[in-house]
N, C-alpha and C positions, 0 to 999 in steps of 0.2 A: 469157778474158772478152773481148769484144767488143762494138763501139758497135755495136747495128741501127738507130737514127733519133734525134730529135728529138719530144717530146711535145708542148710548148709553148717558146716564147721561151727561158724561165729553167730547162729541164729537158733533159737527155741520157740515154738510154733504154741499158742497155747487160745483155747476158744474161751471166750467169754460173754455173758449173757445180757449187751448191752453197756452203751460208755458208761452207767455208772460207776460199773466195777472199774474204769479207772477213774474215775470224777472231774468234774468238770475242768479244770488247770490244766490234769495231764491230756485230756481229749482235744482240748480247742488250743494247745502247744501245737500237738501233732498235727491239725488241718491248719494252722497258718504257717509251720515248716513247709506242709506240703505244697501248700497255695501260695507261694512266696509273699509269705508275711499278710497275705489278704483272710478274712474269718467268713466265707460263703456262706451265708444264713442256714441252710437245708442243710450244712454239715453240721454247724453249730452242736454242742452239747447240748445246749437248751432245746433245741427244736427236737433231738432224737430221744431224748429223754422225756419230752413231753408227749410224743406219741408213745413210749411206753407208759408213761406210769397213767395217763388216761386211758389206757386200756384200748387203743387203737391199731397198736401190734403185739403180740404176746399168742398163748397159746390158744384163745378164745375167739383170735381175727383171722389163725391160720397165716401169721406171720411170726413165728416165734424167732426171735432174738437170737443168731450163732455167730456170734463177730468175730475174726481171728485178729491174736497180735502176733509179731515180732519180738524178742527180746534176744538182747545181748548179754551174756555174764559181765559184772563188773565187780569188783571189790564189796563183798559185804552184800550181794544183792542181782539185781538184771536190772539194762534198763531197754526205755522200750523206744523201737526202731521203725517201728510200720503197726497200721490196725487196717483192721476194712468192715466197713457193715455188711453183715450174710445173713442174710433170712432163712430159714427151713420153708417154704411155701408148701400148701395142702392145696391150693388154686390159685388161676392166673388173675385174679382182680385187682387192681388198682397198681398196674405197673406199665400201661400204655405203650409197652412194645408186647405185640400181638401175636401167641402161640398156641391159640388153643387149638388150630387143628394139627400143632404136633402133638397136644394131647389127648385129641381123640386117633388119630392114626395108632397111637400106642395103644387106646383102648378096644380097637378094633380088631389088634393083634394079640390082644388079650396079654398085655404088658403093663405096667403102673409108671402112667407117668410121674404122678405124685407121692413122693415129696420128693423136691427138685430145692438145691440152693441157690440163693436171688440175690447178688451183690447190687444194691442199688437204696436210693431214699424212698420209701415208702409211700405212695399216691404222690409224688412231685416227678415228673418229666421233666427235667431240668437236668444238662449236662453237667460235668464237674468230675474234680477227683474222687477215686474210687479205691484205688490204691494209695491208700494214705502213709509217706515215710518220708524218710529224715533225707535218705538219698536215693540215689540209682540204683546199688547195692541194693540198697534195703527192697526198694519197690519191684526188683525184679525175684529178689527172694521169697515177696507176699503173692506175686503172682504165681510164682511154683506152689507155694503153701497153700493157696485154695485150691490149684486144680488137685493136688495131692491131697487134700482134705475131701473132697468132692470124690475120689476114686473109693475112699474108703466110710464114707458114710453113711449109704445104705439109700442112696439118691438115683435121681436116672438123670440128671443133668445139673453145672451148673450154668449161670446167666447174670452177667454183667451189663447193669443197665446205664444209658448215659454215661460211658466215664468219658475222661477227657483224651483230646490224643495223645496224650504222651502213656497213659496207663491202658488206650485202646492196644495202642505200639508193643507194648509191655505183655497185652494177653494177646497178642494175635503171636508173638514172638514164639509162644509156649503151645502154641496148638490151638487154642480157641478160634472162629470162625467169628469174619464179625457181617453183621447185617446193617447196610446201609438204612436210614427213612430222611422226614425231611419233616422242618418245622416253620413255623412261618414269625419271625421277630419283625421291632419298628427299630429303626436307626435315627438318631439324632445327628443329625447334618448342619449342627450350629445354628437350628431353628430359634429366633428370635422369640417369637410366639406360634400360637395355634394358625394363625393367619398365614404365617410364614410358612407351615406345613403344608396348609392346603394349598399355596399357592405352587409348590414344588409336584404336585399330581397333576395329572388329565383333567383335562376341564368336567367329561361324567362324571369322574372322581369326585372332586369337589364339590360338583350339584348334587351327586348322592348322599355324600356327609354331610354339608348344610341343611339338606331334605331332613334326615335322618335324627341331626341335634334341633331341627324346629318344632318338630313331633311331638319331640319331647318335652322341650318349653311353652307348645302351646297346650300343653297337658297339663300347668301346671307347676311340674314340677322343678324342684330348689337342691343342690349337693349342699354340702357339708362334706369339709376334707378333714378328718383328723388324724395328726400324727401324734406315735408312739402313747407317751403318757396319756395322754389327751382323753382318751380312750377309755372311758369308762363300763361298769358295771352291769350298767342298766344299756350301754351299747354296744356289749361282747353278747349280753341276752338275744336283743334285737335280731343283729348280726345270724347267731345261732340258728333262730328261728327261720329268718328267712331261709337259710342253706338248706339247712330241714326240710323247710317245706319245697323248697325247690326240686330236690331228690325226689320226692314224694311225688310231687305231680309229672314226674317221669316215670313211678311207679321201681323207685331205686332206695335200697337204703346209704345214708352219706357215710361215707368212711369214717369221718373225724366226729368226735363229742364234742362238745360245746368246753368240757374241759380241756381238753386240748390247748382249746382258742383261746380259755381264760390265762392258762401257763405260758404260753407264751407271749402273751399281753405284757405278765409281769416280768415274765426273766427277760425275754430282749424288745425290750416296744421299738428299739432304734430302729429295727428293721419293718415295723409295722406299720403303715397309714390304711384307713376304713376312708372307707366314699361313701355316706349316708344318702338315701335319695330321699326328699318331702315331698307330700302333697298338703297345701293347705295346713299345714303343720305338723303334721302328724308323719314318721316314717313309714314309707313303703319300700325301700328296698337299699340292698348294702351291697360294696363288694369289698375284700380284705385284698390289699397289696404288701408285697412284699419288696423289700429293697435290700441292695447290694451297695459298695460302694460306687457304681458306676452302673449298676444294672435295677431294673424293675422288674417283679414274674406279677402279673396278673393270673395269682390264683381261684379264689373263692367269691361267686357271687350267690345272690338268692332272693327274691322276690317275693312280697304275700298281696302282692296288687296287680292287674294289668294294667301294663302302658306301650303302647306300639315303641320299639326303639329303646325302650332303656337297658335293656341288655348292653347293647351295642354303646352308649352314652357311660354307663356306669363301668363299664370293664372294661373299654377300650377310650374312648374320647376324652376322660376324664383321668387315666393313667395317662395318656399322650401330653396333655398338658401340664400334668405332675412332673413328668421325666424332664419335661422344658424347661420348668421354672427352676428344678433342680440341679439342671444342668447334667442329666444320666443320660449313658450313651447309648442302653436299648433297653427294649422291653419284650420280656418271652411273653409270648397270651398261650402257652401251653402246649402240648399237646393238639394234633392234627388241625382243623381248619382251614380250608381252601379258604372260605369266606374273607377271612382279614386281609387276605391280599387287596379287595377292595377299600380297607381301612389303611393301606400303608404301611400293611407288613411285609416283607418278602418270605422268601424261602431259605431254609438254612441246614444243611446237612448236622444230621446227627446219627450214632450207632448206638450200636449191642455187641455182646460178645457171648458167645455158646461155646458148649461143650456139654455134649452125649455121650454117653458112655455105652450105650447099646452100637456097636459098629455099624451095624447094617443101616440103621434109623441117621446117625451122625454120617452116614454115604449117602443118604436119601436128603437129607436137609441142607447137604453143601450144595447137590444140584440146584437143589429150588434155590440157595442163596445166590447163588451164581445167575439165575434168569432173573431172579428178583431184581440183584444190584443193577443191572443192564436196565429193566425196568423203570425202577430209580429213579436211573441217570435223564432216561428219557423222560420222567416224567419233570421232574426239576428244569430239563432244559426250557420244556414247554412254560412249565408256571414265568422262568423267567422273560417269555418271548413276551407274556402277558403283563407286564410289571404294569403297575396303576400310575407309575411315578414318569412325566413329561419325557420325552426321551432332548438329547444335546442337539443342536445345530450346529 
């Protein structure tokens, strides 16, 4: 860890290589200051800590670790006021806001796009804070402190992904450019049961998804829901495997290790339920859920069997009913998807925030932002004229 400047008067700027270096108490303080009093799983110390020390970001994934804090002098010491997670990125993979033709536009000009710094959770599309502090002060302090870190570190850009609006507010305030997209969530509307759900869609709606989970049952196939502890050894293996090989028959290698998955089994299961699928008794396919106090992210599925529809049963049908029994108010299914909207997800805005340091390129990119957002807009309109869900009489 080391000091690089001074932000203001009452503020000392210093980079560190990942929340270890403040451990786990001081880290998961700070994001439930930030998130009033809530601990968002993806911020978690467990969860960022587990993609480091499995070796899933570091300097071998081309996401090396540069997190900046805040500190304040106090009697005997500093304490700490603001952190943010910062990547050095060497490539754009696994951050699902989509730039690689600003990185080839640079390579064509014979400029280096990379290494850029990437404020965001590492392979999760999941909004949230990003600017993590104590107060207002403090978080508008951390957002000078990165663009000011970002000018002098030998980058062509930084890139804030998913943050929330109050920290979008915060880097758009300081110069950053933000870029609208659109994600598609389910909303819990006080649904009784699954019955209940479908009854709230279009009559195609419903005959598709009854279609859809029959496929599957007359295939066969049996779930198993387990949460947290429950979760064993011999089914983080399994688990693994299918995601593995799911990558693979996309001709993809997966981001995450199977340790990963093990660490965070053990440090926080609270947030964790597995969807096992059978055949005949034997598993054929998982998908890994995530949980918030109020929220579900259908992250990780994977398969080592064909079955028409389990995709769609196992990550989607199968979390909708979980959210129900649980009584949670939505579920992110990730990253892009026109498709779920037939499942009962809508659309849901989310951003990014930039900053280029090359002028000419950062004049070029506000344009396209500009036709982009208008795009957008239009296109969101549309998705919602399409809603799957009854309209009122």
């Amino acid at each position: 860890m080391k000091t690089v400047g001074t932000t203001a008067t009452n503020y000392r700027t210093r980079i560190f290589r990942g929340p270890a270096s403040l451990g786990v108490v001081a880290w998961n303080d700070l994001v439930r200051r930030s998130s009033a009093g809530a601990l968002p799983a993806f911020l978690r110390f467990e969860f960022l800590d587990a993609l480091q020390r499995a070796g899933c970001v570091g300097p071998q994934s081309g996401w090396e670790p540069e997190f900046l804090m805040l500190e304040t002098p106090i009697s005997g010491g500093a304490a700490l006021c603001a952190a943010m997670p910062l990547y050095r990125k060497f490539h754009s993979w696994g951050e699902y806001v989509f730039d690689w033709a600003w990185a080839d536009a640079y390579r064509r000009h014979g400029l280096d796009y990379y290494p850029k710094l990437v404020g965001a959770i590492p392979f999760t599309p999941v909004a949230g804070p990003r600017l993590l502090a104590v107060d207002e002060a403090a978080r508008a302090a951390l957002a000078e402190a990165a663009l000011a870190h970002a000018r002098q570190a030998e980058v062509s850009s930084l890139h804030v992904l998913y943050p929330c609006e109050r920290d979008r507010d915060a880097l758009r305030d300081r110069g950053l450019m933000i870029r609208e997209n659109v994600q598609f969530h389910w909303h819990n509307h006080g649904f009784a049961d699954f019955e209940a759900f479908l009854s709230s869609l279009t009559q195609p709606k419903r005959k598709k998804i009854r279609a859809e989970r029959r496929k599957v049952r007359d295939g066969g196939v049996t779930f198993e829901r387990l949460h947290g502890e429950s979760i064993t050894q011999a089914h983080w293996a399994f688990f693994s495997h299918c995601y593995a090989s799911t990558y693979a028959a996309h001709g993809a290698t997966p981001y995450l290790a199977r340790e990963f998955f093990v660490r965070i089994g053990e440090s926080m299961p609270e947030n964790l339920i597995m969807v096992c699928a059978r055949r005949a008794g034997r598993p054929i396919a998982a998908s890994l859920l995530v949980r918030d106090a109020d929220r579900l992210y259908g992250r990780y599925w994977g398969t080592v069997e064909p079955q028409p529809m389990l995709h769609f049963e196992t990550a989607y049908y199968q979390a909708i009913e979980i959210a129900i029994e649980l009584g949670l108010a939505v579920i992110e299914g990730g990253a892009q998807g026109e498709h779920k909207m037939a499942r009962g997800f809508v659309p849901e805005p989310t951003c990014s925030a930039h900053w280029l340091a090359e002028p000419a390129f950062a004049d070029a990119v506000e344009r396209f932002l500009e036709r982009e957002t208008e795009m957008v807009a239009h296109y969101a309109d549309e998705l919602r004229e399409r809603t799957p869900f009854r309209r009122a009489r």
